[in-house]
N, C-alpha and C positions, 0 to 999 in steps of 0.2 A: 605883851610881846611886841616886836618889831617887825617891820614890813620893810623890808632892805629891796625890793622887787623879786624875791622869793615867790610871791604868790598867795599869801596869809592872807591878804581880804579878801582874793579870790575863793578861797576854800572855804574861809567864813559864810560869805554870802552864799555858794553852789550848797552848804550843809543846811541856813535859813530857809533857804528857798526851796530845795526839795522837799524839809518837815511843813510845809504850808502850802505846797503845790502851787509856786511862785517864781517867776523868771528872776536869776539872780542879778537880772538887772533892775528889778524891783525890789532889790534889797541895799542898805547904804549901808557901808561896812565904816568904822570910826575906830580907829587901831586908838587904843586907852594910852593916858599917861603912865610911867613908868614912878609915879611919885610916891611914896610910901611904899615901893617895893624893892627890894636888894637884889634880889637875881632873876632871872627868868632864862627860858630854852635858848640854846644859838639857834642860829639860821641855818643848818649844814642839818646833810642828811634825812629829808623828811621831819627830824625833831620836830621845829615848828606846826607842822599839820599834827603829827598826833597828840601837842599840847593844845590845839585854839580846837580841834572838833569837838572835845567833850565839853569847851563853854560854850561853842557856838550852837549845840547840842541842847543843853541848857537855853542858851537865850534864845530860841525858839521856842521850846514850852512858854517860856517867861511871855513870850510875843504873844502865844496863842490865849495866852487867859487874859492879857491885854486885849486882845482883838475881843474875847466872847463877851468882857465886861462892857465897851464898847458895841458890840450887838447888841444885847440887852440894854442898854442905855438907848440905844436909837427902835425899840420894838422887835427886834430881830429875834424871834423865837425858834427853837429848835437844838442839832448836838451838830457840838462841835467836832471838826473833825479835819483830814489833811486838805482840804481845799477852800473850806467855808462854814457855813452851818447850813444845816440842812434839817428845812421843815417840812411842813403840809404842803409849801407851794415850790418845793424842791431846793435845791442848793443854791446861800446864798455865796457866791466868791469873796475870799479875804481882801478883795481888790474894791468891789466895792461896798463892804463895811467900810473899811477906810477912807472914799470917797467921802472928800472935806473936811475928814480929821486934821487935828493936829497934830505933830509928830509923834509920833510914840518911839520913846527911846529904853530899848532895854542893856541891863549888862546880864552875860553871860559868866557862871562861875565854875569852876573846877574843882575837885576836891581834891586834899595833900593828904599824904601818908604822914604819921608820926615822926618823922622829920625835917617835916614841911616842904618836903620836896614834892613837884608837880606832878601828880600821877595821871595817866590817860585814858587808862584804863583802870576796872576793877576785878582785885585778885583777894 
């Protein structure tokens, strides 16, 4: 999609950041190249928001098993869940699992109806 000053990585990041109990200014939004794709939504009417929440939907889960594989890589034991992991010794925050990481970059995907057009929803 496109970001014309619509608001699109605004919306991306408030949808990351609420699924992770995370200020959307703790989230870097990175609008994708358009390259091996042929159409996507206009900018008019809302459209945009109800095509990029269900990836940004998705790249959130995607983040969170990133971030849990990451705990687990550094000792962090416990279940994961919308602010952190939480063990024996209480909730660890998604903010500082990531202290001294390196970037973790996810994409976010959508699914299409049988005519590969962009759906937002499921019906």
């Amino acid at each position: 999609t496109q970001d014309v000053g619509t608001g699109t990585a605004s919306v991306i990041a408030v949808t990351v950041a609420e699924a992770l109990g995370l200020s959307p200014h703790d989230i870097r939004v990175e609008i994708g190249s358009n390259a091996g794709h042929v159409h996507g939504p206009a900018s008019a009417g809302s459209r945009g928001t109800a095509s990029v929440v269900p990836a940004a939907m998705d790249a959130a889960a995607r983040l969170m098993r990133e971030l849990e594989d990451l705990a687990s890589d550094r000792g962090i034991v416990g279940q994961a869940g919308p602010t952190g992991i939480t063990g024996a010794s209480g909730v660890v925050p998604w903010m500082e699992v990531l202290a001294g990481a390196a970037t973790i970059r996810v994409t976010g995907r959508r699914r299409r109806d049988d005519k590969a057009m962009v759906l937002p929803f499921a019906f």
